[in-house]
N, C-alpha and C positions, 0 to 999 in steps of 0.2 A: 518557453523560458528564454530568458535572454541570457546572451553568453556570458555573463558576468557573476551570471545564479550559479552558486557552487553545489556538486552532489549532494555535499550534508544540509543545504538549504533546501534543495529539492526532494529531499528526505523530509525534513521536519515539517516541509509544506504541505506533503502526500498523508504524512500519518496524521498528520492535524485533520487535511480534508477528507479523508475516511473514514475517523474516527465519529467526525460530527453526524456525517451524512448515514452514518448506523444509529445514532443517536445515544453513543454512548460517552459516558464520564470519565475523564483520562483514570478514575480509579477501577471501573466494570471494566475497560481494558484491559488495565494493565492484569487483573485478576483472571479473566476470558485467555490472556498470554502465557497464564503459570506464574506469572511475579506473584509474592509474597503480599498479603491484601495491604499490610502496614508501610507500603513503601510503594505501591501501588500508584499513587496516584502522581507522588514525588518523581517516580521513575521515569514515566508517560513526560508529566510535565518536561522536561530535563531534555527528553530526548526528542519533543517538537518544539524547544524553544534550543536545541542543538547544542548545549551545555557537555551532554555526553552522548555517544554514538553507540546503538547498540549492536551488537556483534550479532553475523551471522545468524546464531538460531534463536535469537531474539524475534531478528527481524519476520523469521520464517513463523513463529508463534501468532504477532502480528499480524501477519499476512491472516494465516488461518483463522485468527477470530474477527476481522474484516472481512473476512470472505472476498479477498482480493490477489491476484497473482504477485509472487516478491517480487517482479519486475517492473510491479504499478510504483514503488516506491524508488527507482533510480532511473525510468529513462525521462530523458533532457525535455522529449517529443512530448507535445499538450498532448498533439490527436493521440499518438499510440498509449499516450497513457488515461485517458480518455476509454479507448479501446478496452486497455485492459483491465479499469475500472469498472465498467459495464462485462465485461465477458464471461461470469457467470451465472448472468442474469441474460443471455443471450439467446435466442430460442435454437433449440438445437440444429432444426433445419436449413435456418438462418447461418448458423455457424457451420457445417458441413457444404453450404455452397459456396459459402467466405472463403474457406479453404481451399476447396477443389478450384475455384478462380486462381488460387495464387499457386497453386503447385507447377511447375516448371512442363511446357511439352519435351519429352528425352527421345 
């Protein structure tokens, strides 16, 4: 992202592009998150066209029915959120030697 992309853009752009890439309808969303099915889709809309920002355990509902970590939705970094876009879909041997690379010698 370029410095000029504000958090709640780089929001509305992450929930958009997750949304699609599960193939679901900002209304299955918004329903998969607990919102109310009649306001459902109005909700979703709103809040990737940045109109309204959703709070907190919104966004953690979100997360959960994306199958994506809440922190794929606010960092600035393509790759890391790249990363944690894919990271549940990560084989887990793959992801335990990710780790042990990056842990610190003490």
């Amino acid at each position: 992202m370029n410095e000029s992309t504000s958090y709640q853009q780089i929001f509305c752009q992450r929930l958009k592009h997750a949304r699609l890439a599960k193939g679901l309808s900002q209304k299955k969303l918004g329903m998969l998150a607990g919102i109310d099915e009649f306001v459902a889709s109005t909700r979703i809309n709103r809040y990737e066209q940045g109109v309204h920002q959703a709070n907190i355990e919104v966004v953690h509902q979100l997360a959960k029915a994306l199958e994506v970590p809440t922190a794929y939705f606010y960092t600035d970094d393509d790759d890391l959120a790249l990363l944690l876009f894919n990271w549940e879909r990560i084989d887990p041997e793959l992801k335990r030697n990710l780790l042990a690379s990056l842990k610190p010698d003490l």
